[in-house]
One Martini backbone bead per residue (centre of mass of N, CA, C, O) as a GRO file, in nm:
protein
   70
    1UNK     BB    1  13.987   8.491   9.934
    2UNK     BB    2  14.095   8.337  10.193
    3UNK     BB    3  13.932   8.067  10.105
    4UNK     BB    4  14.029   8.027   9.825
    5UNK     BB    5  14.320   7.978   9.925
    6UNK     BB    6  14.278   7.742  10.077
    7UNK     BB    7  14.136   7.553   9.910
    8UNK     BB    8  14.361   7.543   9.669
    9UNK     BB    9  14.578   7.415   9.886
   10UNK     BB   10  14.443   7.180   9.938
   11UNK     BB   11  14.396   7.044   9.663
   12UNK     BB   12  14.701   7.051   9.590
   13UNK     BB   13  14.757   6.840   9.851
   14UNK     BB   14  14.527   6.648   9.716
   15UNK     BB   15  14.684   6.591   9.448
   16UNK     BB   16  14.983   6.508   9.536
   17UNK     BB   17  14.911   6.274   9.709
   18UNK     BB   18  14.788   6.088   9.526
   19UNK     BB   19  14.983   6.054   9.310
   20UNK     BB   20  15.200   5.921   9.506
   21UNK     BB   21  15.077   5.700   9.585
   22UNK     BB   22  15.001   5.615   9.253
   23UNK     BB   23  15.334   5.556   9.251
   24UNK     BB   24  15.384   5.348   9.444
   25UNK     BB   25  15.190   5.144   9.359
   26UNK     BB   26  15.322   5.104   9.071
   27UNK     BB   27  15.617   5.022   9.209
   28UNK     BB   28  15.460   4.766   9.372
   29UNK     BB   29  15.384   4.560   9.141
   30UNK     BB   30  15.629   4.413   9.041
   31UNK     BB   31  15.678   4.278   9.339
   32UNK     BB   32  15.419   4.114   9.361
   33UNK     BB   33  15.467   3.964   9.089
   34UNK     BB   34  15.717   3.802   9.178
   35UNK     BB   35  15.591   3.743   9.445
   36UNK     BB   36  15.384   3.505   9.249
   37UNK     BB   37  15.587   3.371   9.101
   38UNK     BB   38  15.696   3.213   9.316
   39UNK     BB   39  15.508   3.070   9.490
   40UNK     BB   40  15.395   2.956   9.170
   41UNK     BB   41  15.662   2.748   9.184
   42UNK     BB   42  15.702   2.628   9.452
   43UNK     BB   43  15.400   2.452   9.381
   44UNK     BB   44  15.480   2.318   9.157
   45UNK     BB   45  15.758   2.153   9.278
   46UNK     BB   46  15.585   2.007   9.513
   47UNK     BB   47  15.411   1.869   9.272
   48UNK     BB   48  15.625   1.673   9.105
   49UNK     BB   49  15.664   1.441   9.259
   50UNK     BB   50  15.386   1.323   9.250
   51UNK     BB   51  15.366   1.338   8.921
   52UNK     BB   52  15.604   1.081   8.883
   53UNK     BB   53  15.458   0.916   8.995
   54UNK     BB   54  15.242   0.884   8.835
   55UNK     BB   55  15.409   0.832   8.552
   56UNK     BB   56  15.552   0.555   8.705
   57UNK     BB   57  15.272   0.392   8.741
   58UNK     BB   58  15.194   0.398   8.439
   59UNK     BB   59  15.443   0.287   8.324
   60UNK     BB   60  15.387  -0.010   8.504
   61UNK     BB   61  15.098  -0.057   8.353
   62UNK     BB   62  15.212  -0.070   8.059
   63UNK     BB   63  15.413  -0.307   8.102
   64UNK     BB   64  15.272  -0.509   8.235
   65UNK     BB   65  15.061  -0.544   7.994
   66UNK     BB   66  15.219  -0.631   7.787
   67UNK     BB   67  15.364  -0.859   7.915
   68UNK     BB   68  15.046  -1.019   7.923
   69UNK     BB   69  15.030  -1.000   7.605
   70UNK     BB   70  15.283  -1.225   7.540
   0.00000   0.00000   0.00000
């Protein structure tokens, strides 16, 4: 019987035990989600001037183009 309620006694505190840390981690799943969307957000912006540069060099080549068409 003392064995049996060792036992028991283990059982429920690793029960217990479990559920905290999976409710813990459940509860900071949002804040990693939120800081990668940060993240990827910061590299985006980074990535915008170049990108603007890009759209900038090819609207002055379909221009050139135009001009040596007329």
């Amino acid at each position: 019987m003392n064995k049996l309620l060792s036992i028991l006694i283990a059982a429920v505190f690793a029960a217990v035990s479990f559920s905290a840390v999976a409710a813990d981690a459940a509860s900071a799943a949002p804040v990693a989600k939120a800081e990668a969307k940060k993240e990827e957000a910061k590299s985006a912006d980074e990535a915008k001037p170049a990108k603007k540069a890009k759209k900038a060099k090819k609207h002055k080549k379909a221009k050139k183009a135009d001009d040596a068409a007329k």
